[in-house]
N, C-alpha and C positions, 0 to 999 in steps of 0.2 A: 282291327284287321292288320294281321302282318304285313308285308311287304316285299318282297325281292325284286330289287329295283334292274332292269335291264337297261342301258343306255347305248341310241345309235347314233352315231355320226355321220351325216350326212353334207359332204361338201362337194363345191364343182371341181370339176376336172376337162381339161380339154387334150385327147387323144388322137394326132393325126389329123385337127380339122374338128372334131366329131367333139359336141358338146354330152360327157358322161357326166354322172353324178359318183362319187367315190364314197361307198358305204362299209362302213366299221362297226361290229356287235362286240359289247365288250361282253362276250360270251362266256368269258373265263377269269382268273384274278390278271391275265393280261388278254389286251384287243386280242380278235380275230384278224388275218390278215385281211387287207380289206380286198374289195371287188368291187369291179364298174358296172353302170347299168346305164341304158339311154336315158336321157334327161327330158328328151324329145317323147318318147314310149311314156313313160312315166308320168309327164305337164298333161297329156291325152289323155291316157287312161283317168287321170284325179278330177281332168275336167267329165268324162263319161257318166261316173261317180256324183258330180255335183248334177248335172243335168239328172239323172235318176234320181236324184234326192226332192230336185225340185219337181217334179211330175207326182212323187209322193203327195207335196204340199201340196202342190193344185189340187190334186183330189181330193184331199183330205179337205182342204176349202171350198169346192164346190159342195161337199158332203157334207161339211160343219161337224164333221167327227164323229157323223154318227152310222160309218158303216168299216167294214174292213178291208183292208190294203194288200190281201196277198198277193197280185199280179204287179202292184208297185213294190210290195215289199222283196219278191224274187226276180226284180229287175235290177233295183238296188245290189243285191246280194249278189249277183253276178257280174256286174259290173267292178263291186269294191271283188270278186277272186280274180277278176283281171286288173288290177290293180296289185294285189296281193304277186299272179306271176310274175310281173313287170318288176318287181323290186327285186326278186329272188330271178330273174333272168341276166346274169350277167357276160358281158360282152367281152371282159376282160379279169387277170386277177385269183382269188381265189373262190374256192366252188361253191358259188352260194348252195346248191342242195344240202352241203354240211351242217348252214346255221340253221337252213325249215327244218333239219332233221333234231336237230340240237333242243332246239325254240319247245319243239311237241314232246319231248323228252323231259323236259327242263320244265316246262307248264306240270303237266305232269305229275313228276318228283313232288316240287311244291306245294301243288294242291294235296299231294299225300301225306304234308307235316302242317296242314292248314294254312298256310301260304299262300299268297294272291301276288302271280308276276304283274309287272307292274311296268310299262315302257315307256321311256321318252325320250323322244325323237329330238338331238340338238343338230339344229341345221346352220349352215354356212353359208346360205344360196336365198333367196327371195321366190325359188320356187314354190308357189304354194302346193301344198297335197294336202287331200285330207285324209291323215294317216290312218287317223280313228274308223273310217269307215273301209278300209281293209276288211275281206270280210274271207276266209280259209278254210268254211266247213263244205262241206259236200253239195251241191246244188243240187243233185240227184234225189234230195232228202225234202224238195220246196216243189211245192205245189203251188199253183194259182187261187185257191180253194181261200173263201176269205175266214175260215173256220181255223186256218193253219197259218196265222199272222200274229202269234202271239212272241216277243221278247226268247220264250224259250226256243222256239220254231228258229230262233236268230241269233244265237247266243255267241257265234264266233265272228260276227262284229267285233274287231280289236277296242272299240272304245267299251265294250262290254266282258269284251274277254280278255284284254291288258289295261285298262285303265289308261291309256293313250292320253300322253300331252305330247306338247311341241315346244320346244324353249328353240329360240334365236339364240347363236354365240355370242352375241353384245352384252347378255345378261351377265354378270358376272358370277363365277363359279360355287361361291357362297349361299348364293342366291336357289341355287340346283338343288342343293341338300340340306338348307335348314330352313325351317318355318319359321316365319317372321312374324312377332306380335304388335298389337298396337293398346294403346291405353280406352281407344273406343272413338276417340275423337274427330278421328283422322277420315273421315267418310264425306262427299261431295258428290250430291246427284244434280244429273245434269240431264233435261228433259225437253220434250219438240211437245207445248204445252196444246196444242190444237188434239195433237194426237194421240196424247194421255187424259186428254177430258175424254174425246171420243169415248176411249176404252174403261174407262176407271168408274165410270157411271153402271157397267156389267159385273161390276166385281161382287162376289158374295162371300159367304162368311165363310172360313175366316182370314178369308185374300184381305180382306179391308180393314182388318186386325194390322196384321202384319205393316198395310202402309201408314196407320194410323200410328204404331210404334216406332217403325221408321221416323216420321215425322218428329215425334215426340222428343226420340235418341238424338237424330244428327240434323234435324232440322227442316226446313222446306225445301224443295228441288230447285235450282235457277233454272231460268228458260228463256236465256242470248246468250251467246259467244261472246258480249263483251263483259254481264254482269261474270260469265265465265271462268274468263281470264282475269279480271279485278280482283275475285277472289283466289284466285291462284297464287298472285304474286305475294299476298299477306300469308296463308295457308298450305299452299303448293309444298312447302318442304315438311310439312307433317302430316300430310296426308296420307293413307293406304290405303283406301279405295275408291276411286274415282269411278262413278254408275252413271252409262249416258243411259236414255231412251229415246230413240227416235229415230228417225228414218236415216238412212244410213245406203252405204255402196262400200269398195272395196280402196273407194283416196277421198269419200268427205262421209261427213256429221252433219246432219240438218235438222235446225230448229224452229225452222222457219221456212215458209218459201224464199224469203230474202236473205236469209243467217244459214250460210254453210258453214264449217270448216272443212280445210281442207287438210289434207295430212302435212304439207308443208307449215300452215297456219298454226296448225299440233306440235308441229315438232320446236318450231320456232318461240311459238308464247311459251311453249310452256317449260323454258329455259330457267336453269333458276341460278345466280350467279354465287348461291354459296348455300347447297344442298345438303342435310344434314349428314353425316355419313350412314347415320341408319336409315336411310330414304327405301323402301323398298314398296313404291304404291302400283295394287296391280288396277289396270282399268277392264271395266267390265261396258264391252260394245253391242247394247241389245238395237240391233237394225238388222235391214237387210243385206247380205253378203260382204259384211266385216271380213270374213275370213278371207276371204278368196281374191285375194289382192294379185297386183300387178308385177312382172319386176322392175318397175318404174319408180316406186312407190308407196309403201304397204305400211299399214297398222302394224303387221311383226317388227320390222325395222323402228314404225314410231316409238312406240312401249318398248322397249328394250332400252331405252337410252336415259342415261343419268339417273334421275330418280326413279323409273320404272322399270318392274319383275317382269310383266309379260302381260296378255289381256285374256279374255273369254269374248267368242264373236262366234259367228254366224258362219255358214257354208252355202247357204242359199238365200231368198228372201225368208219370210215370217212376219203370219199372223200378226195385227196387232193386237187385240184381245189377249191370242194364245202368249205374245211376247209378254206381255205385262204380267201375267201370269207365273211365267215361269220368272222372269225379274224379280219377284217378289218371292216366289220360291227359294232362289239362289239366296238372295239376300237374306232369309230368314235362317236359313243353315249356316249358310257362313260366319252372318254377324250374330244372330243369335245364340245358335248352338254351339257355333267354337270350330265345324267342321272344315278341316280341309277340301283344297280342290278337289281331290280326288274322289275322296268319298261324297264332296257336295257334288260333282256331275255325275256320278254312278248314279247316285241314290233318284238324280231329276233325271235320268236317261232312262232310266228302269220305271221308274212310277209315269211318266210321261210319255211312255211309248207310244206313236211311233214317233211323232214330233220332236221330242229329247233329243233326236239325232243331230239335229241341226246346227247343236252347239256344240265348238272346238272349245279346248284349253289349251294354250300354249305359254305356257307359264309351268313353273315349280308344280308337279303334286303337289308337293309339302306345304305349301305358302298357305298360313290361315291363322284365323284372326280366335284370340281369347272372345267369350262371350261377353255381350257388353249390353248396360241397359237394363230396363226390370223385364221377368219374365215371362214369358206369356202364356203355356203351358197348352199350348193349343197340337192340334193333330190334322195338319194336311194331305188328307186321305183320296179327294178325287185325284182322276187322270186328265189333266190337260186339253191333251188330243179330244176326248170324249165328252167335252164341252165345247159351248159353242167359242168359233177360233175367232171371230171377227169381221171384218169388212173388209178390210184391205190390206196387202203387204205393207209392214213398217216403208 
């Protein structure tokens, strides 16, 4: 799949008192002049977004996936086109109408020379949004009908119709536009072992493939914070992918009911006092509401510093069942097949519908791993959502 990469700058600003956000489309071979928008409007509307996303999951886990979501899925979709005016409503600056005009021109074009726009959002601010669930098609065109909840029915979803990541400005610029390999080695899962028994006992063929290779390639999962960080300290600078599972929030890691980590406990161990300079390890945060951090605080901020590219997390809670599931999905494209982020979350966002939504990237598209290991030749062909999700949120 080609590419044409759009990049937005998104940083604070404060105007007379009035907390704005100051947004830049490098729309052309130079920026767009930039324009302000409430920071306040915007923090609201992403929270509306994530509350809609969660009423999805609820149902979807009372139903065990086994009916359809139109009246969640067009609450969703209306919430992320208020989300969508909020960012193009600007208070100050230049007109944002130019760049929604631009944006649907530009899409477009692209798609006419087989081209896939492709956006990510580098932010300045600890604001969380979740950009990806922008959503800019017609509402007029959604019905409540559970017959009309299909991916297509949905397609202007930004995580489905740009490929939407989020990079933090800490990452460094390198980091943005080249893909970074590893020799295979470099892998470290890290699991809340009560939680993965639970779930791992429902897996069927060929989900138990997949962890059975895992196992084989990089080894068993740790399950403390301290066997954790011990291996860190020997390992930490050759690592590229750090995989937690477990129960999780938007400032700790839980392994345990007694074994948190907190984001400070993250940021602090896992300090390393002479990092390789190719250090570029992304972490992958399967819990519930990874993403949707604090400005006090946040996984973005963590991952982004010294040896880390950026993470993959959460927008709301999740299934454990469904989480493990897709954990092993990610991991079987990424590490096995060779596939970038981008095309590793299309590809689980689209076969996984409606659940897929759940997961942000905030990290490089580009970042992804040579295949590594023997191979397995297998074809992960159900959908997710449409099995059973589990018992309880991570």
């Amino acid at each position: 799949m080609s590419l044409a990469h759009i990049q937005v700058t998104v940083s604070p600003h404060n105007s007379h008192g009035e907390e704005l956000l100051k947004i830049i489309w490098n729309y052309r071979p130079e920026p767009a002049p930039p324009y302000f928008v409430s920071a306040k409007t915007l923090k609201e509307k992403g929270e509306k977004v994530r509350s809609a996303l969660q009423r999805l999951v609820d149902r979807a886990m009372e139903n065990d996936g086994s009916r359809g979501y139109g009246k969640e899925l067009r609450e969703l979709a209306k919430a992320g086109h208020e989300l969508y005016e909020a960012l193009f409503h600007e208070i100050e600056g230049f007109d944002a109408s130019i760049i929604k005009t631009w944006l649907d021109r530009e899409r477009a074009a692209q798609a006419n020379n087989g081209v896939q726009c492709q956006i990510t959002f580098v932010v300045e601010t600890l604001l969380h949004i979740p950009w990806g669930l922008i959503y800019d098609g017609s509402l007029e065109m959604l019905t409540d009908l559970s017959d009309q909840n299909s991916k297509e029915h949905y397609k202007d979803f930004w995580s489905l119709k740009f490929l939407v990541c989020c990079v933090y400005r800490r990452i460094l610029p390198q980091w943005l536009t080249v893909s970074n390999y590893t020799d295979g080695n470099g892998v470290l899962s890290v699991i809340n072992k009560s939680t993965f028994d639970n779930a791992v006992s429902d897996l069927i063929l060929p989900q138990d493939e997949v962890l059975k290779w895992l196992d084989d390639t990089f080894g068993s999962p740790l399950t403390s914070s301290d066997d954790f960080f011990e291996r860190w300290k020997s390992s930490g600078a050759t690592c590229r992918l750090l995989y937690f599972y477990c129960h999780g929030s938007h400032e700790t890691i839980e392994l345990h009911s007694d074994d948190r980590i907190t984001i400070t406990d993250f940021r602090e161990r896992t300090r390393l006092s002479d990092p390789a300079p190719q250090s570029t390890c992304l972490v992958f945060l399967n819990g519930c509401n990874t993403a949707a951090g604090s400005e006090k605080g946040t996984f973005l901020a963590a991952t982004s510093e010294r040896v880390f590219c950026g993470f993959v997390g959460t927008e709301t809670k999740v299934p454990d069942l469904f989480a493990l599931r897709f954990g092993l999905a990610f991991l079987y494209y990424f590490l096995h097949e060779g596939w970038p982020i981008f095309k590793t979350m299309d590809r689980l966002r689209r076969q996984h519908w409606p659940l897929g939504l759940v997961y942000s990237s905030f990290c490089s598209p580009l970042v992804g791993f040579t295949p590594v290991g023997a191979r397995l030749g297998i074809d992960i062909a159900d959908n997710f959502s449409q099995l059973p999700l589990g018992t309880k949120p991570m």
